[in-house]
C-alpha positions in Angstrom: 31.6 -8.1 1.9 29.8 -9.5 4.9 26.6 -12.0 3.5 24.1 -12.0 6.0 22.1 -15.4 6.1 18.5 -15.1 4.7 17.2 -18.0 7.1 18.4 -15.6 10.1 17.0 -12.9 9.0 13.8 -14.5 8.5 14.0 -15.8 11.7 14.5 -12.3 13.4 11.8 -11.0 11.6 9.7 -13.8 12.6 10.3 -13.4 16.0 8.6 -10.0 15.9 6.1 -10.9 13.9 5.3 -13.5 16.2 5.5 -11.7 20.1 8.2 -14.7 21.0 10.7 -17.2 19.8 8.3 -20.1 20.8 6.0 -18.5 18.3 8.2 -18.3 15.7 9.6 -21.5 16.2 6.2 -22.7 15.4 5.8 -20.8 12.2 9.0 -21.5 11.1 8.7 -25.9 11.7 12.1 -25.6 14.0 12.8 -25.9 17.7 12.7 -22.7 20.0 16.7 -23.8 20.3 17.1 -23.4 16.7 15.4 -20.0 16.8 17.6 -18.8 19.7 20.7 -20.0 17.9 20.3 -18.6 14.6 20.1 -15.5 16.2 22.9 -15.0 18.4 24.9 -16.8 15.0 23.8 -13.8 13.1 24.2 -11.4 15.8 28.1 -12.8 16.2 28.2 -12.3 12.4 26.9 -8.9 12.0 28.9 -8.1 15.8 25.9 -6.3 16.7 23.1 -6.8 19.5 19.9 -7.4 17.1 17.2 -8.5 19.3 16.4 -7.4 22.7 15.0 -10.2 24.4 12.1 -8.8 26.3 8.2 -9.8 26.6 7.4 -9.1 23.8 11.0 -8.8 21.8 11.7 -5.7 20.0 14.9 -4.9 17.8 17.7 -2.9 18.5 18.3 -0.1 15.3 20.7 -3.1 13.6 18.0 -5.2 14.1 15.5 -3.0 12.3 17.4 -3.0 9.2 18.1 -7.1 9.1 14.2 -7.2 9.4 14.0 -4.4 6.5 16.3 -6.7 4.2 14.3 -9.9 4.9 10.5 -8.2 4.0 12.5 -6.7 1.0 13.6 -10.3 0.3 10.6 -12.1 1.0 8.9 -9.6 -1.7 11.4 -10.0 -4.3 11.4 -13.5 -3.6 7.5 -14.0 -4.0 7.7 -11.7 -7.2 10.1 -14.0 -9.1 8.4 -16.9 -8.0 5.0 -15.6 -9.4 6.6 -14.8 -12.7 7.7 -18.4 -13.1 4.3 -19.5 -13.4 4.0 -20.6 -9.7 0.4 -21.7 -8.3 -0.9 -18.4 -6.6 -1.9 -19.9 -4.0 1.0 -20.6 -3.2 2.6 -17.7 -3.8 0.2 -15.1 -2.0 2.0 -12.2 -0.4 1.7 -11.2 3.2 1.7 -6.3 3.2 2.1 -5.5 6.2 1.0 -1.4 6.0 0.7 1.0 8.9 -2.3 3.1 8.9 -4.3 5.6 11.2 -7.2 4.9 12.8 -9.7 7.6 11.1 -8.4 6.8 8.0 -8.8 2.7 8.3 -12.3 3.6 9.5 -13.2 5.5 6.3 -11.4 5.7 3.3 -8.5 3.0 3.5 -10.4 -0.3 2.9 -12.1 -0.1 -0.3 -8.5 0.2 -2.5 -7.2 -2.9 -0.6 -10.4 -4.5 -1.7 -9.8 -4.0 -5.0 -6.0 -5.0 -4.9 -7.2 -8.5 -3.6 -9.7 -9.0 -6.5 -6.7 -8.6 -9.2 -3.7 -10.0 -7.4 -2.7 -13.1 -4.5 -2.0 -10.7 -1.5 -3.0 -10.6 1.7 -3.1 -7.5 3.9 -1.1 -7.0 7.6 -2.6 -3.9 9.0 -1.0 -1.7 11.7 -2.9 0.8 13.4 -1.3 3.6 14.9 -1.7 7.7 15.2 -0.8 9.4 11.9 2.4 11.2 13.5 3.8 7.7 14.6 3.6 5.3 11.1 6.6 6.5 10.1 8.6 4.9 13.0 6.7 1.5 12.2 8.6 2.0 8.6 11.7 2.9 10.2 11.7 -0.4 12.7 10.9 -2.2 9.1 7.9 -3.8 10.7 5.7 -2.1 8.1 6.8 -2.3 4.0 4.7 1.0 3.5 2.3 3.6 6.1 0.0 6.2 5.9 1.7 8.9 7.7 1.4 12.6 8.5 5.3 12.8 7.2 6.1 14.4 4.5 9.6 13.4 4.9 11.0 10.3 3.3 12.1 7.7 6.1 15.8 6.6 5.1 14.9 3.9 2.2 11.4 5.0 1.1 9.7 7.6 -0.9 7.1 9.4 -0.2 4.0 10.5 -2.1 1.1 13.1 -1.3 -2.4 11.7 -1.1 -4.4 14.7 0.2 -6.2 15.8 3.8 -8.3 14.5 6.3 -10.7 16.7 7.4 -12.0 17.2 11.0 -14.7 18.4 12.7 -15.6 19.5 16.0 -18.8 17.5 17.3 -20.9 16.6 20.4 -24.2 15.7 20.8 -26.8 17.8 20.7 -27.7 17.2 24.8 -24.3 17.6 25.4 -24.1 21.0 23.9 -27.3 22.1 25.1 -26.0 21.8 28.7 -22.6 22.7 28.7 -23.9 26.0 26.9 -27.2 26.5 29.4 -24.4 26.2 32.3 -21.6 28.7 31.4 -21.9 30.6 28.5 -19.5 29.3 25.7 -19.0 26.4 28.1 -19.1 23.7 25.7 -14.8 24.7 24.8 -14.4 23.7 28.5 -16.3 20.9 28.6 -14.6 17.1 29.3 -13.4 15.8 25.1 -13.0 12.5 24.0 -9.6 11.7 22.9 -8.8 8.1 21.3 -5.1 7.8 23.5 -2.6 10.1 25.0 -0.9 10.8 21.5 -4.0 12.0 20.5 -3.3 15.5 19.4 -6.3 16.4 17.2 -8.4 17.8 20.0 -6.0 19.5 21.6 -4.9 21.4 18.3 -8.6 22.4 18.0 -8.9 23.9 21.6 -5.5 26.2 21.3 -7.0 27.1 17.8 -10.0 28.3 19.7 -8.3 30.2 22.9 -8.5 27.6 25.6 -5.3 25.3 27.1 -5.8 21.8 26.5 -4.6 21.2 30.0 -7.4 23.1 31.8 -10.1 20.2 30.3 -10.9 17.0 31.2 -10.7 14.1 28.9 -11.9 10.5 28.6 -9.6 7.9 26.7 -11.6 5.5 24.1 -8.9 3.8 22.0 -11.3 2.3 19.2 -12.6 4.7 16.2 -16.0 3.0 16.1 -16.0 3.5 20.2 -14.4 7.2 19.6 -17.6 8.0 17.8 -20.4 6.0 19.4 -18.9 7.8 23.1 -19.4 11.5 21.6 -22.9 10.0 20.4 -23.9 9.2 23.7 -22.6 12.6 25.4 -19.3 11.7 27.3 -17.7 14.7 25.5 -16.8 16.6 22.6 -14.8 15.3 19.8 -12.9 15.5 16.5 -14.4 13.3 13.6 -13.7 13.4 10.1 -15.9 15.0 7.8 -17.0 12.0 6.3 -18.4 10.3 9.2 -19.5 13.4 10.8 -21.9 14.9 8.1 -24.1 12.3 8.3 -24.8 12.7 12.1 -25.2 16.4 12.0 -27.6 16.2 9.0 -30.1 13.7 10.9 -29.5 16.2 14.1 -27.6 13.5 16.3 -24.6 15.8 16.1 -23.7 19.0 16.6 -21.1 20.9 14.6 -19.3 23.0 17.2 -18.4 26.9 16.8 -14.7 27.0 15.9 -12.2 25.8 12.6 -11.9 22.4 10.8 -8.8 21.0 11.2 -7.2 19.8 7.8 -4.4 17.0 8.8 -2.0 16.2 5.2 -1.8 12.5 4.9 1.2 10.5 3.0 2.1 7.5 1.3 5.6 6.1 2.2 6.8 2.8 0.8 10.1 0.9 0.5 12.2 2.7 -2.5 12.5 -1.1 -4.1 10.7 -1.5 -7.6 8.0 -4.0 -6.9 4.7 -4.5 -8.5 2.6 -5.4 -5.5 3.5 -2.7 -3.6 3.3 0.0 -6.4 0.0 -2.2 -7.6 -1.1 -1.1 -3.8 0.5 2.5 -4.0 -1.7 3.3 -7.4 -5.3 2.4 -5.9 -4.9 3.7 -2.3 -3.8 6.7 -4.5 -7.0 7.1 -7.0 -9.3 6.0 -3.6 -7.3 9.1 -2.1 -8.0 11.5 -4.6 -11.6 10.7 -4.4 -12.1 10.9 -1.0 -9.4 13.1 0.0 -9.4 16.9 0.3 -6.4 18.5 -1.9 -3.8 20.4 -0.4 
């Protein structure tokens, strides 16, 4: 049975960590050369292209799962060493967990809070749109994701943890004019959307009769920015319930005429017994189902 060398696999996964083999040649104490021949040694091993050497690097599908088995590794590594007494400071854990925007912004923090209090970990956070985690599990970038998937990626297992709700807001100037110049205008007026995968307000405009393509739309990739550019009147926009309410109740928002949209979050991590990551599973859990809507 082939043995795939941990040192090259940590050195593939630190050269995506890292953006570059120069990078991970410093993080790893060895020469750029060293980094570059470990590499191709374990890429002639495995008889597979692993890396492909662009700016930044990215794996190849072999690649992803040599990356997978050295974060699975490193975690059962750090483990055992922790149970032998080790100093924890010199045993703290690097997570690296995928998460959506919204859900960073809101709800995510506080259970990684408390996870730091109790245990030597230290969190490596991945922002991306809900219906794209998954993939950063997949690549094995990511040891566990909020997703919108309800399907376990190949290797993980997936738990519920409730919906997200949205709402339909602008501000109250904005409203007042779109509505003054066309009569249910406001549908038809130019939304805020956080990036092109943004779907959320393009669900809510078929939902109310109109094609997303018919309306303008500026692009503000930053949920604090998201929210402070529908305060201000660019557009129209979806925000969850939680940071909405409080706008609309001091009258600096307005709720717009049409449906909530519920989106079903998930927890995926790796299908490997491991304290840490079930120690993280349980409180983003019990934070979830606070917080969360059931569904």
């Amino acid at each position: 049975m082939m043995q795939i060398p941990l040192d090259g696999a940590e050195t593939l996964a630190a050269v995506i960590d890292e953006g570059s083999m120069d990078a991970a040649a410093m993080r790893l104490r060895v020469t750029p050369s060293a980094v570059s021949q470990r590499i191709k040694a374990l890429e002639e091993l495995v008889g597979r292209v692993l890396l492909v050497r662009a700016k930044p690097p990215r794996v190849t599908d072999a690649g992803a799962v040599v990356v997978r088995l050295a974060r699975q590794m490193a975690l059962i590594q750090h483990e055992a060493t922790a149970d032998l007494g080790a100093d924890a400071s010199e045993t703290r854990m690097a997570v690296p967990i995928a998460v959506n925007a919204d859900s960073l912004a809101t709800w995510f923090l506080p259970p990684l809070a408390r996870v730091c209090e109790r245990h030597p970990v230290v969190f490596d956070l991945h922002r991306d749109d809900q219906d794209h985690t998954a993939t950063l599990l997949e690549s094995g970038v990511v040891m566990a994701a909020v997703t919108s998937s309800a399907v376990a990626v190949a290797g993980c297992r997936v738990e519920p943890l409730g919906s997200l709700r949205y709402l339909a807001v602008a501000a109250p100037g904005f409203v007042e004019r779109w509505t003054t110049a066309e009569p249910g205008g406001v549908h038809r007026a130019a939304v805020v959307q956080y990036d092109r995968r943004d779907e959320l307000q393009n669900r809510w405009l078929r939902a109310v009769g109109v094609n997303p393509s018919t309306v303008p739309a500026h692009y503000v990739p930053s949920s604090g920015d998201f929210a402070t550019a529908i305060h201000l009147g660019l557009g129209w926009g979806m925000l969850p319930e939680a940071q909405a309410m409080p706008s609309i109740g001091r009258g600096v928002l307005t709720a717009l005429d049409g449906p909530p949209l519920d989106v079903p979050l998930y927890w995926q991590q790796w299908n490997l017994r491991s304290r840490t990551l079930d120690l993280v599973a349980a409180e983003v859990g019990a934070e979830a189902r606070r917080v969360l809507r059931s569904f």
